[in-house]
N, C-alpha and C positions, 0 to 999 in steps of 0.2 A: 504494500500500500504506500501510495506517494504522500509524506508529509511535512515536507520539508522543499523551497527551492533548489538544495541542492541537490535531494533526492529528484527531482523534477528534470534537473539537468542533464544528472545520470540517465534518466531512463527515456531522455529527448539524443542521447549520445550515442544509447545501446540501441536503439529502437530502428530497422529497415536501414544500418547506413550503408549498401549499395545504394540507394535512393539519392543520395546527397548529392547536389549539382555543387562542379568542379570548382565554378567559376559563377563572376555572374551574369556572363555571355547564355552558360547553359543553362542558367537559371530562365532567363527570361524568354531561351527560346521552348523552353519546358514550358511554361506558365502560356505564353503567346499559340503553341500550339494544344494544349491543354493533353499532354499525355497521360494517358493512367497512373503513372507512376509518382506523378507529381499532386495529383489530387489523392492518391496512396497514401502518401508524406503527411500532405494535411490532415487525412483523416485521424491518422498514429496521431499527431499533435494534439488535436483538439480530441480526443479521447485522455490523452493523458493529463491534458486542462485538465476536462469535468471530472477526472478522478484526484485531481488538487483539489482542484478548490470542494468539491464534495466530502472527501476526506477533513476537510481543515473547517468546514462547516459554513461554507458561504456558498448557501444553498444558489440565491441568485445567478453566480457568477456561474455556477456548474450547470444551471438550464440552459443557459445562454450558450455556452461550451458545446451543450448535451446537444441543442437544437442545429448551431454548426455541424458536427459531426453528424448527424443527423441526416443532414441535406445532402450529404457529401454521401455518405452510407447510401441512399436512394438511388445517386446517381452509379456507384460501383458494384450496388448490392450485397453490399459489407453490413452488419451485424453483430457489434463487440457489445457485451454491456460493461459497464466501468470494473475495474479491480477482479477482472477475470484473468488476465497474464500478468507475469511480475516482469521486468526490463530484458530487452534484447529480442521484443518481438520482432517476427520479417515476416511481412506478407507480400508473397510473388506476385498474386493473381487475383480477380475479385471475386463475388459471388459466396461470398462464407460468412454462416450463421453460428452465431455461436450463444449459447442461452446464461442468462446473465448469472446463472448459479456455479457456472466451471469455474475451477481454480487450478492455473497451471504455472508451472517454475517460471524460472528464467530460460532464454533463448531460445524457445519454442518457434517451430516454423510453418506456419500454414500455405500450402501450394496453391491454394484455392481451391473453389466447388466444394468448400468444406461444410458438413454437419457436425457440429458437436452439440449434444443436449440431449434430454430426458429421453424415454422412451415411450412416454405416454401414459403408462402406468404409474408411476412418481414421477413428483417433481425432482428427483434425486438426480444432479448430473455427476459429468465424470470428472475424476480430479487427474492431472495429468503432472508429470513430475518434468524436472529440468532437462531443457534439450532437445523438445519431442518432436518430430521432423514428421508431417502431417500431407502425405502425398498429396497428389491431382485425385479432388471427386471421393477422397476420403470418410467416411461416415463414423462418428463415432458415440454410442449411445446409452444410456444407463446411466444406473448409479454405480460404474467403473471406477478401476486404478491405473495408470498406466506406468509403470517406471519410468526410472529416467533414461537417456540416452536413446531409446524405442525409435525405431524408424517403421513407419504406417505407408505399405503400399498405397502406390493407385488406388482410386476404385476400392478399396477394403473399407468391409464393414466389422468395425469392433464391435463387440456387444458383451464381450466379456474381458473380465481383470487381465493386463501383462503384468505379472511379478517380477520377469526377470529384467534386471536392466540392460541394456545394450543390443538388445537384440533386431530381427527383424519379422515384419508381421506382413503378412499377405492374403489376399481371396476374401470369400464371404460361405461365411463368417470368417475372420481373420484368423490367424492360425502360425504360430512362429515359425518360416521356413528359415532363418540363418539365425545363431547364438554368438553374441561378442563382437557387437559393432562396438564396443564401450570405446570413449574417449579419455586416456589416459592419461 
């Protein structure tokens, strides 16, 4: 949880930097041509606003924050709710839902086309541990666990706990085909 400016910093430093324009040539030809990548940027920002100032209780400023991010989520069909990942998020691609009760580490990676949330029978979602690399069109559902280091095929649908850390998960239902991806 972000409560501090300089926690803010951090996780405005950790957050998508391949995204970061070089210069401010490519900034502006980024913004002028309106690439994904660059309303990406903004979304990670003004997400991690509403989760400042909501955490730090200036409700106002965090609606204001939440309603940007918002506009922005419509346009890419993005879907975060606030203090669901902790810093070092990177989102490749758009089109990812994610229900505001997940809680996942640091450096998680969503590919896009992602589902993470309940399964309809609880409101229980899944908690996802540091590092979790979250393929193309990924689905992941319940009241799950995922370790850390977990690398989530394409296309796979989780619906049940990864205990083991490092490894890799594939199909539907997902299913560990490789052990000890760990990062050492």
């Amino acid at each position: 949880m972000i409560k501090s400016k300089q926690m803010l910093r951090e996780y405005f430093a950790s957050d998508n930097p391949w995204l970061r324009p070089k210069n401010i040539k490519q900034w502006l030809l980024e913004w002028n041509a309106s690439y994904t990548h660059w309303y990406l940027r903004k979304y990670l920002r003004y997400l991690r606003l509403e989760e400042y100032y909501s955490n730090i209780g200036k409700v106002y400023r965090a609606l204001w924050y939440e309603g940007r991010k918002n506009r922005i989520g419509i346009r890419l069909n993005l879907e975060i709710g606030k203090n669901c990942f902790g810093k070092g998020l990177n989102i490749y691609h758009q089109n990812c839902v994610v229900n505001p009760a997940v809680r996942a580490g640091e450096g998680c990676i969503l590919h896009g086309a992602n589902c993470i949330g309940n399964d309809g029978r609880t409101s229980d979602a899944p908690v996802l541990g540091h590092r979790v690399n979250i393929g193309y069109g990924a689905v992941i559902i319940g009241n799950i666990t995922i370790a850390d280091d977990v690398i989530i095929g394409a296309n796979a649908v989780v619906i049940q706990s990864i205990t083991e850390p490092g490894c890799t998960v594939a199909g539907i239902p997902a299913q560990i085909v490789r052990h000890g991806n760990r990062h050492e």
